[in-house]
N, C-alpha and C positions, 0 to 999 in steps of 0.2 A: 871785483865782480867780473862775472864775464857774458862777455858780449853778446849776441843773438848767433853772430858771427865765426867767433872763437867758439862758441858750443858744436858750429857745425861742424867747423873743420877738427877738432878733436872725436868726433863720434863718426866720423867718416876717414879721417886718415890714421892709420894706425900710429906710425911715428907721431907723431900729435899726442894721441892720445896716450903712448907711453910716456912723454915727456911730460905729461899731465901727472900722471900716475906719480913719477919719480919726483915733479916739484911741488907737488902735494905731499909726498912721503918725507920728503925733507922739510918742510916747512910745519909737520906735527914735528916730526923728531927736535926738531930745535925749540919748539913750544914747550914740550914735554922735559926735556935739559931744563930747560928757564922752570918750571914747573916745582918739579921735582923738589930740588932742597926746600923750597914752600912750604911744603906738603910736610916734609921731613919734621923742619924747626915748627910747623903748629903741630904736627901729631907730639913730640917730643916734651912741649908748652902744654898739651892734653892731659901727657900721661901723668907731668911730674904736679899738675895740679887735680889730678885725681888721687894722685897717691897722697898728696899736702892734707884734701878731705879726708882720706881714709884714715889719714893719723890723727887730724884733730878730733874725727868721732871720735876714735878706741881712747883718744887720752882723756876725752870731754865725756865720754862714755865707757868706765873700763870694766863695767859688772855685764855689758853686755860683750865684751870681747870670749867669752866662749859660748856665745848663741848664736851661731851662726845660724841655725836653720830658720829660728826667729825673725836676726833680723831680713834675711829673703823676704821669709813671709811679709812683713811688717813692708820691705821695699817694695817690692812687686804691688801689694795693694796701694798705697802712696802712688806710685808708675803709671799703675793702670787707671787710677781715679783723676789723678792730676797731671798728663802728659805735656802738660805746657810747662809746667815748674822747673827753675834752673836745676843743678845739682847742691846747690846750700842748700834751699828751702825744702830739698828733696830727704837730703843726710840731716836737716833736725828734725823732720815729721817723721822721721824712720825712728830716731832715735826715740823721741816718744810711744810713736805707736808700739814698740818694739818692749819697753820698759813696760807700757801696759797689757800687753799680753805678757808678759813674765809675773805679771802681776795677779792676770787672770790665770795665771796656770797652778801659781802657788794655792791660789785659795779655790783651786778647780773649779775655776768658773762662778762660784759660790757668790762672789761678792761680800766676804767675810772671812 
């Protein structure tokens, strides 16, 4: 923290205040080093359990692996109604709702 003191004399001495400037500057830069590979190994942890889902749909789901536009549909609505829901409970309500608009498409809406 700084002082009542140290506040003055950095907004009043220039040198002060540069040296503010510069051990502020250094002290994100070293945060952001330490940061970084963080950042790196969970994006990393992210993607390869995104992609873990995306395969156990298409394998758990393989009549819908050329409906793409479907399952959008089908996610987006899922997305938009339940934005609290992890991503499992997300990719099985897709996969239903998904199978039953293929469902409705075959018997055009008919319901038979």
């Amino acid at each position: 923290m700084i002082t009542k003191e140290k506040h003055e004399q950095i907004i009043t001495d220039v040198d002060s205040f540069n040296q503010f400037v510069s051990d502020l500057t250094e002290t994100i830069m070293q945060r952001v080093i330490v940061e970084i590979p963080l950042m790196v190994v969970y994006h990393i942890k992210e993607v390869q359990k995104n992609e873990k889902l995306r395969k156990d749909f298409f394998s758990e789901n393989p009549s819908l692996k050329n409906n793409p536009e479907i399952i959008t549909q089908a996610l987006n609505s899922i997305i938009t109604q339940h934005p609290d829901w992890d991503r499992e409970k997300v990719y099985k309500e897709t996969a239903i709702k998904a199978n039953q608009l293929i469902e409705m498409e075959k018997t055009n809406g008919q319901g038979f």
